[in-house]
PAROMAR-326827 format. One line per 4 residues: number of its first residue (from 0); their letters; for each residue x, z, y of N, C-alpha, C, O. Coordinates in nm, 2 decimals, decimal comma, m for minus. Each point is the difference from the previous one (the first is absolute). Layout:
<pts>
NUM	a	X Z Y X Z Y X Z Y X Z Y; ...
</pts>
This chain:
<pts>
0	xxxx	10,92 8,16 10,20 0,02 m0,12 m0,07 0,15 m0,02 m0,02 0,09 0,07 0,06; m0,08 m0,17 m0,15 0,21 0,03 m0,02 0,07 m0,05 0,08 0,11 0,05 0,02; m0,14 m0,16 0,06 0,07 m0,02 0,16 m0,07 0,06 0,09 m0,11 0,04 0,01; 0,23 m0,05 0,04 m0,04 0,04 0,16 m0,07 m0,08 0,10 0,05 m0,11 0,00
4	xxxx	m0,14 0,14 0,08 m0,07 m0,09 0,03 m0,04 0,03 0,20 m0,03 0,10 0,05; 0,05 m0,24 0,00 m0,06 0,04 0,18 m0,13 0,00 0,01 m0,04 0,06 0,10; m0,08 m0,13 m0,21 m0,13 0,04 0,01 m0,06 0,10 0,02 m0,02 0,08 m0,09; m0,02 m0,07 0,22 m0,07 0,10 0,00 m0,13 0,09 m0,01 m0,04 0,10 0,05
8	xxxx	0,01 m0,20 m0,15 m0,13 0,00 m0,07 m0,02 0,13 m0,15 0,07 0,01 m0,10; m0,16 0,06 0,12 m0,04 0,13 m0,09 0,08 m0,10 m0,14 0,02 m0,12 m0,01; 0,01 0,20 m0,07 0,07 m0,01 m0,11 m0,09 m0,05 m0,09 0,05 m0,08 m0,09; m0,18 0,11 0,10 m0,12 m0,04 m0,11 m0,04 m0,18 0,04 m0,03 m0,07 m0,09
12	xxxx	0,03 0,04 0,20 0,00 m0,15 0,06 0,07 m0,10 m0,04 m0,02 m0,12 m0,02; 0,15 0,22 0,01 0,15 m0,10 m0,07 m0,04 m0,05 m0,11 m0,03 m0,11 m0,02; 0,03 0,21 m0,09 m0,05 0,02 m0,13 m0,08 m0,12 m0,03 0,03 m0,10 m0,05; m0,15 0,14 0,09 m0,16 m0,09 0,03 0,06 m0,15 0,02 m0,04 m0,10 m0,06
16	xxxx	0,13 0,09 0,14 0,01 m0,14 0,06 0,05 m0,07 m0,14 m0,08 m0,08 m0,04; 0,21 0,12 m0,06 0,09 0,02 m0,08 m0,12 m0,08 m0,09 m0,02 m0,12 m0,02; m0,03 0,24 m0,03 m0,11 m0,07 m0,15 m0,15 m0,06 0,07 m0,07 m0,04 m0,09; 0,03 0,03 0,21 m0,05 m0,15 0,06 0,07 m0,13 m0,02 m0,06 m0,10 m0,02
20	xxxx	0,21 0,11 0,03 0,06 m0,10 m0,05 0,02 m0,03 m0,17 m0,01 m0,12 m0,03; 0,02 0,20 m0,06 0,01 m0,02 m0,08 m0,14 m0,03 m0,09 m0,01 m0,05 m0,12; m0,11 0,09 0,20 m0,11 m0,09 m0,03 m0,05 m0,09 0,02 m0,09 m0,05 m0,07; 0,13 0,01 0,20 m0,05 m0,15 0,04 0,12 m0,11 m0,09 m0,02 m0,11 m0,05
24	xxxx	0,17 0,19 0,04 0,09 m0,15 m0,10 0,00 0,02 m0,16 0,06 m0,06 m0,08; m0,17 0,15 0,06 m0,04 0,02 m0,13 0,08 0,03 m0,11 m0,01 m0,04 m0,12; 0,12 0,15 0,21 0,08 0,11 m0,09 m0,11 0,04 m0,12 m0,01 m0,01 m0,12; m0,11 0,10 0,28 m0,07 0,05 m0,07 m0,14 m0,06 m0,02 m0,05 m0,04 0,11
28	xxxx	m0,02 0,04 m0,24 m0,09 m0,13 m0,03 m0,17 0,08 0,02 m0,03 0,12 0,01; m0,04 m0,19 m0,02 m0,09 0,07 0,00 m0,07 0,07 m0,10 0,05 m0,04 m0,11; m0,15 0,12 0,09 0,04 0,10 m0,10 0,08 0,13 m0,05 m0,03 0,10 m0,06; 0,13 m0,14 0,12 0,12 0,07 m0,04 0,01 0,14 0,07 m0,06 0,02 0,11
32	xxxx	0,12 0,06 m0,17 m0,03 0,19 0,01 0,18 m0,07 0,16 0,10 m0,07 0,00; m0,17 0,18 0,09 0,11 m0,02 0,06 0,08 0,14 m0,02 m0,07 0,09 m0,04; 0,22 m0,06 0,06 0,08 0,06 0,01 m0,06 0,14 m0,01 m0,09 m0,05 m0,07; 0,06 0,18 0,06 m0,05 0,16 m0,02 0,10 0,01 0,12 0,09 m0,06 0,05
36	xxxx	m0,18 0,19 0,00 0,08 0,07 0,15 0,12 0,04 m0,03 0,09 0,00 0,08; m0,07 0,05 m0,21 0,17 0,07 m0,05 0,09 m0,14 0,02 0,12 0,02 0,04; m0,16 m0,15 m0,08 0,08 m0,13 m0,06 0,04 m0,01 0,19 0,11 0,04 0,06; m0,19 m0,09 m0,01 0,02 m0,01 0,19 0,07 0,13 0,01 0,12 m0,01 0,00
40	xxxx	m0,16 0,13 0,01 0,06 0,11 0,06 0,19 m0,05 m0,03 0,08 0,00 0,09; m0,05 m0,03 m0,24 0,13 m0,01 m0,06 0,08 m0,13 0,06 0,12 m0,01 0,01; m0,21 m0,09 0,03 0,04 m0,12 m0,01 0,06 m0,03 0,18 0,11 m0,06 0,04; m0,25 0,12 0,05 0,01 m0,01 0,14 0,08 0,12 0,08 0,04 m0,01 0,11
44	xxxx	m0,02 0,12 m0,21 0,05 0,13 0,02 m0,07 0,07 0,09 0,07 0,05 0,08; m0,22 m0,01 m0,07 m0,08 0,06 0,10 m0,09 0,08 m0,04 0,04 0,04 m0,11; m0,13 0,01 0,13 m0,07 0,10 0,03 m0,18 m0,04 m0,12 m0,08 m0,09 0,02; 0,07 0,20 m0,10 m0,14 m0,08 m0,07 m0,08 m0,01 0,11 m0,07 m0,10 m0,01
48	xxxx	0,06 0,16 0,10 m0,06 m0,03 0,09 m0,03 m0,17 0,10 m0,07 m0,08 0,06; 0,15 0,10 m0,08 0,08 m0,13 0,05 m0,02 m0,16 m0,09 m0,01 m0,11 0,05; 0,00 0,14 m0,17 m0,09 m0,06 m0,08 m0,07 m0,05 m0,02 m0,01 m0,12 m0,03; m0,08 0,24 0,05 m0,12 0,01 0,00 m0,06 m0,10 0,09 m0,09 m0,08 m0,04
52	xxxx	0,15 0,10 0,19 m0,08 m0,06 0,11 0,05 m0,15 m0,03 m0,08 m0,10 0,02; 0,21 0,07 m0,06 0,02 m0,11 m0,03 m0,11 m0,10 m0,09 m0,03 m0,12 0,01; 0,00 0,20 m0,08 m0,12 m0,10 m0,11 m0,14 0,04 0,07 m0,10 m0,07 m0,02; 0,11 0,15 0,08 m0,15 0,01 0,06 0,01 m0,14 0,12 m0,09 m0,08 m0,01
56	xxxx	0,17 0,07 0,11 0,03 m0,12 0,07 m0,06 m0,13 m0,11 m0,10 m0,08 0,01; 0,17 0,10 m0,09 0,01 m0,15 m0,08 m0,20 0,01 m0,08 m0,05 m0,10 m0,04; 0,00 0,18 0,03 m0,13 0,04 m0,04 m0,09 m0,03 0,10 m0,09 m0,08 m0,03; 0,13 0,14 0,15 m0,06 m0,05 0,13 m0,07 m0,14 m0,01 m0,12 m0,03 m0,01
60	xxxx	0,25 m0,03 0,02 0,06 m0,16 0,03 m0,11 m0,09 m0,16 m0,04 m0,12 0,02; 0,03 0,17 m0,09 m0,11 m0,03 m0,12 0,12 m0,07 m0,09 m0,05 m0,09 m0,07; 0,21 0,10 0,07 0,03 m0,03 m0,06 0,03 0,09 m0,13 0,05 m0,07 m0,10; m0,05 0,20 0,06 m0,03 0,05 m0,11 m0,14 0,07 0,00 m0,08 m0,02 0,08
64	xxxx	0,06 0,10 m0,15 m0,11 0,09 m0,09 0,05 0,12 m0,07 0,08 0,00 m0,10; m0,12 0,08 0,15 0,07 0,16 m0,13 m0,11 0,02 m0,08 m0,11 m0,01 0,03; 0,15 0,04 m0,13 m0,11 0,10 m0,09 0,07 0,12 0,01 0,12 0,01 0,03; m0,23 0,14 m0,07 0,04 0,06 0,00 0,03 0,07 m0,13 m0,08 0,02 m0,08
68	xxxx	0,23 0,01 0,06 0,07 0,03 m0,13 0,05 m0,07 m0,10 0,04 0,02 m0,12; m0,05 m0,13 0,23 0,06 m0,13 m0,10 0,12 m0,11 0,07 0,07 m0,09 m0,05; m0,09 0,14 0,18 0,12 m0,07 0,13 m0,07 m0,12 0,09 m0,12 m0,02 0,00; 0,21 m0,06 0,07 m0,07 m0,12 0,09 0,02 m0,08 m0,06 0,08 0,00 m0,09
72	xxxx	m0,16 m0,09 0,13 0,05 m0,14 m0,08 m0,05 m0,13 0,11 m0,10 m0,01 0,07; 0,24 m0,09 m0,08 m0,03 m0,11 0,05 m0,17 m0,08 0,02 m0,05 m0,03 m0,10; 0,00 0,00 0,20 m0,12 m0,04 0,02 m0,02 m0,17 m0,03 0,06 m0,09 0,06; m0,14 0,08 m0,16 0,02 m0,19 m0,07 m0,06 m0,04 0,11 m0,08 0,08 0,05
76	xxxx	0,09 m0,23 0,01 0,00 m0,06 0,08 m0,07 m0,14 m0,04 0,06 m0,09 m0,04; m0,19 0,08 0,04 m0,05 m0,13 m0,03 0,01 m0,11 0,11 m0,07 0,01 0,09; 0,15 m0,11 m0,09 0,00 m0,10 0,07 0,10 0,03 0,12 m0,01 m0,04 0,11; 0,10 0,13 m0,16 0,05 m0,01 0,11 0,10 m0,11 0,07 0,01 0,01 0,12
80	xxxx	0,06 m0,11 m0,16 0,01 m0,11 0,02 m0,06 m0,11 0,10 0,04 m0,10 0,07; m0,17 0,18 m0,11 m0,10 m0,10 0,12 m0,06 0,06 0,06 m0,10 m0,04 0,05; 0,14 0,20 m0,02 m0,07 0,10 0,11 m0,09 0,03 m0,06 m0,10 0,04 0,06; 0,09 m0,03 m0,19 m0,10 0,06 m0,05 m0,06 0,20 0,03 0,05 0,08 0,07
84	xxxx	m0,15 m0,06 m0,14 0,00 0,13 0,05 0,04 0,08 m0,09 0,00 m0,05 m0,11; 0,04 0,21 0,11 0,07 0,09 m0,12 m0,14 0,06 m0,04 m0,10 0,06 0,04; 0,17 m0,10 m0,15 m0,06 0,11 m0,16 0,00 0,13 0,01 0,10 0,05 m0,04; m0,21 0,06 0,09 0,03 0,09 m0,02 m0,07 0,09 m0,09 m0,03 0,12 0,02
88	xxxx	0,02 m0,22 m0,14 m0,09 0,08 m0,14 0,13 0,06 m0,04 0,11 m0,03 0,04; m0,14 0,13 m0,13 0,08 0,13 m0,05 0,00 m0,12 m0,11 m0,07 m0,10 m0,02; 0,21 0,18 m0,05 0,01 m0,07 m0,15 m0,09 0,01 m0,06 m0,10 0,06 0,05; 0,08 m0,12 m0,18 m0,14 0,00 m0,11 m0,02 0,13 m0,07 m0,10 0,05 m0,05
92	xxxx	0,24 0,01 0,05 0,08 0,16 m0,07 m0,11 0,08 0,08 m0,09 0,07 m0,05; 0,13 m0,09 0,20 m0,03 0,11 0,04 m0,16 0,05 0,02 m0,06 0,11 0,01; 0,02 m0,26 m0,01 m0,20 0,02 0,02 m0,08 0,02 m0,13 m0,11 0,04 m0,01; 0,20 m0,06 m0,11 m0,08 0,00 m0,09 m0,01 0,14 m0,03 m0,09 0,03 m0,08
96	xxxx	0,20 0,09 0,14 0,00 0,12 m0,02 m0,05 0,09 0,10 m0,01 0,12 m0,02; m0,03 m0,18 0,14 m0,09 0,08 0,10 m0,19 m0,07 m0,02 m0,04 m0,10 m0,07; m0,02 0,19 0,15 m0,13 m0,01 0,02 m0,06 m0,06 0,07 m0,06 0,02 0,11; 0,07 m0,16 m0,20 m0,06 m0,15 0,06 m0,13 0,02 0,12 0,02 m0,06 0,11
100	xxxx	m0,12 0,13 m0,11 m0,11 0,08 0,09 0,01 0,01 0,15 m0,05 m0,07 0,09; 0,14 0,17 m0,10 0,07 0,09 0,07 0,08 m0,10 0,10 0,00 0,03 0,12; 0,05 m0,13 m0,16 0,06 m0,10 0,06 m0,05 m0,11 0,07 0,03 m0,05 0,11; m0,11 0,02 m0,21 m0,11 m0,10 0,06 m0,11 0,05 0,14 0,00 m0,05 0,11
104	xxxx	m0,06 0,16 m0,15 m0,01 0,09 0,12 0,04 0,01 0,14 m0,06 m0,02 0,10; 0,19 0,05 m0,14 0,10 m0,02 0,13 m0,01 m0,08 0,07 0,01 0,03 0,12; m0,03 m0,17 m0,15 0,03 m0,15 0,07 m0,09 m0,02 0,01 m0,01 m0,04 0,12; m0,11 0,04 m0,18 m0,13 0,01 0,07 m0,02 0,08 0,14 m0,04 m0,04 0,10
108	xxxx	0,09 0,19 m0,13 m0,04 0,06 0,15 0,12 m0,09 0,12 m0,01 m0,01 0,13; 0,05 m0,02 m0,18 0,13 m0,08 0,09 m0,09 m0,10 0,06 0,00 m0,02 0,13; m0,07 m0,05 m0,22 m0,08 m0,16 0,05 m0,08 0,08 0,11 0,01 m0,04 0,11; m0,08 0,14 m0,13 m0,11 0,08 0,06 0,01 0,04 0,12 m0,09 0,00 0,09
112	xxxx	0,25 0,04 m0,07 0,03 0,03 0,09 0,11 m0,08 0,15 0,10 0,05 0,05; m0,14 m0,16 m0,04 0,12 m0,09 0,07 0,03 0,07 0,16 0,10 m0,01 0,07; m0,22 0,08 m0,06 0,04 0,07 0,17 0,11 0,09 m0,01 0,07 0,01 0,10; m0,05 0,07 m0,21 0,09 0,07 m0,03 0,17 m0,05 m0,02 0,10 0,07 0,01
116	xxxx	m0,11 m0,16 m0,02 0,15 m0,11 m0,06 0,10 0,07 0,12 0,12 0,04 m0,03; m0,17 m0,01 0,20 0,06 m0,01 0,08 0,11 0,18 m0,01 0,11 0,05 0,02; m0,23 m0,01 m0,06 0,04 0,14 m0,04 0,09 0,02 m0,09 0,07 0,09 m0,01; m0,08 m0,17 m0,06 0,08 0,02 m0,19 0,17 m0,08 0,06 0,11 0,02 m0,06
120	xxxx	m0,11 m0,09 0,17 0,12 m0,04 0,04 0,07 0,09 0,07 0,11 0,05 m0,03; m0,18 m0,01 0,15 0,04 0,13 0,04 0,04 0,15 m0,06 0,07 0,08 0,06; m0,09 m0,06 m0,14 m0,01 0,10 m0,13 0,13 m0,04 m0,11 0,09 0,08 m0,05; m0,11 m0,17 0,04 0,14 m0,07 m0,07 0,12 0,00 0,06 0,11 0,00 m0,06
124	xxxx	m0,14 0,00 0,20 0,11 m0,04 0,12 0,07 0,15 0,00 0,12 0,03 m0,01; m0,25 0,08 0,03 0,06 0,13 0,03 0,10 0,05 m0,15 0,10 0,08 m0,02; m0,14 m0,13 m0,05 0,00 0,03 m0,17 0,19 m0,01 0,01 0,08 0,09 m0,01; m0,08 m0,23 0,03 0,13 m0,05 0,03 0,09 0,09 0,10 0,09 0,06 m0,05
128	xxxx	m0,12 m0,06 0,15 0,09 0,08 0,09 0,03 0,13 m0,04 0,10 0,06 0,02; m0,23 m0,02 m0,11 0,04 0,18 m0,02 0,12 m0,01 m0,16 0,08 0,08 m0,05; m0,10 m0,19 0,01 0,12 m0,05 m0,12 0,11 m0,03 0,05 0,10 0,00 m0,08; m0,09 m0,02 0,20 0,16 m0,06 0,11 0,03 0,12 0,02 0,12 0,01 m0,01
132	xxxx	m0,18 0,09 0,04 0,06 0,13 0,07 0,02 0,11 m0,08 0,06 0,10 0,02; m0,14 m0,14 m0,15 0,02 0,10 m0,14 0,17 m0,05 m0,03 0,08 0,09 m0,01; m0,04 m0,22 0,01 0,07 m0,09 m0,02 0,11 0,06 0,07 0,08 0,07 m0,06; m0,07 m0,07 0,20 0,04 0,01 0,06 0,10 0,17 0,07 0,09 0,02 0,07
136	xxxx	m0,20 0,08 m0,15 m0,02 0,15 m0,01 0,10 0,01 m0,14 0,11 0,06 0,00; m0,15 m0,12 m0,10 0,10 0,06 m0,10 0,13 m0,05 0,03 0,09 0,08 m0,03; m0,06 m0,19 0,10 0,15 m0,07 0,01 0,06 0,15 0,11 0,10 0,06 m0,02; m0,19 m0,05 0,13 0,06 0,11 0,11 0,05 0,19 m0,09 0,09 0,08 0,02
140	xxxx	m0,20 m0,07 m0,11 0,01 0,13 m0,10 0,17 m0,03 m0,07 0,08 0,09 m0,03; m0,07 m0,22 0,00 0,11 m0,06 m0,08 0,17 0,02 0,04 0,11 0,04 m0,05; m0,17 m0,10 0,18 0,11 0,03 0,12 0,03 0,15 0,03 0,12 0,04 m0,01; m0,22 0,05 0,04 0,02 0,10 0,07 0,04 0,10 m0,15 0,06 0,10 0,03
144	xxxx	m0,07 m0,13 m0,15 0,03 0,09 m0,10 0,17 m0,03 m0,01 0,07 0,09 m0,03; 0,00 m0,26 0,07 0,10 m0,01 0,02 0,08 0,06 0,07 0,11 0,03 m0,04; m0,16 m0,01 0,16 0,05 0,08 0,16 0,03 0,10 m0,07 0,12 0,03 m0,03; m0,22 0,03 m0,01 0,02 0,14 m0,04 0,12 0,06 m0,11 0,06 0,11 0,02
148	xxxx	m0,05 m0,20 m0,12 0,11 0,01 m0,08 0,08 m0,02 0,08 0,10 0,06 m0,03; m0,06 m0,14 0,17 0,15 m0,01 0,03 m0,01 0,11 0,06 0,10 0,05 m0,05; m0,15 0,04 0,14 0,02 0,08 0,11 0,00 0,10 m0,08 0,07 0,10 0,04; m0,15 m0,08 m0,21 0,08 0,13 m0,07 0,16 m0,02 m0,07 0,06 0,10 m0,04
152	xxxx	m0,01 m0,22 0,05 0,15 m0,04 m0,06 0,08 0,04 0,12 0,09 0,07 m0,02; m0,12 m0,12 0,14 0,04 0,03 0,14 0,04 0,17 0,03 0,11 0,05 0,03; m0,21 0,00 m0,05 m0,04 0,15 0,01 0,12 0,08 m0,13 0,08 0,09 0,02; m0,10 m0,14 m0,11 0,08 0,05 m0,10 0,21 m0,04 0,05 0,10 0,06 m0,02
156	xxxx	m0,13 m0,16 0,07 0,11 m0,05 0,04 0,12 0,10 0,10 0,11 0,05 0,01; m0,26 m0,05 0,08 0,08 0,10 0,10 m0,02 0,13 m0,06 0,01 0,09 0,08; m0,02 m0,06 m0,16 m0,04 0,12 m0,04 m0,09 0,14 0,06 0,04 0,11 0,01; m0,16 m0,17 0,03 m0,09 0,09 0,03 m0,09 0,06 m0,05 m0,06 0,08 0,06
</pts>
């Protein structure tokens, strides 16, 4: 990120916290395509990786939605003023071009299945952590490709 910072919180958390704010003061509105991994990667100065886990946090959290090949986008908020609960229908764009069926389907086996709910959180939980340490793994690959360039400028230095 472009300051320097004593948090010592994963780099993707910072981030996350960042445009959590900027969606609850309604920088960013709902609807709205949020930022592309390149736009964050340029803006926070970090890692696609890093990104990544940043909007998946905020995805988590139900405050956005990705499609895929089209980016995330802010999650619309009905009532939220009065605690209401989130919207989490896909745009009208995006259902009218997938297989209404196929979908409906889905949420039926979901109704069908409520003993499973406990599983599907657990599963999500693991989903998450293996996203923190992918997260986490490219930032260390990042670093260690850095090391490496210095100890070959080093090496050249002393001339060995």
């Amino acid at each position: 990120m472009t300051k320097p910072t004593t948090d010592a919180r994963p780099p993707y958390q910072r981030v996350a916290d960042v445009l959590r704010q900027e969606i609850k003061s309604g920088r960013l509105k709902p609807g709205e395509q949020m930022p592309s991994h390149r736009e964050l990667q340029e803006r926070f100065e970090i890692a696609n990786m890093t990104a990544r886990s940043a909007l998946r946090v905020l995805r988590e959290e139900g405050l956005v939605y990705t499609v895929q090949g089209r980016g995330s986008y802010v999650m619309d908020r009905e009532g939220a003023a009065d605690g209401g609960s989130v919207n989490h229908a896909p745009p009208a764009w995006w259902t009218a071009s997938q297989d209404t069926p196929s979908l409906k389907g889905a949420a039926e086996a979901e109704q069908e299945a409520p003993q499973d709910a406990s599983l599907t959180e657990v599963l999500r939980g693991v989903v998450g952590q293996l996203d923190a340490l992918t997260s986490e793994m490219g930032d260390l690959r990042h670093q260690v490709s850095q090391l490496r360039g210095k100890v070959e400028e080093l090496e050249r230095q002393d001339g060995r």
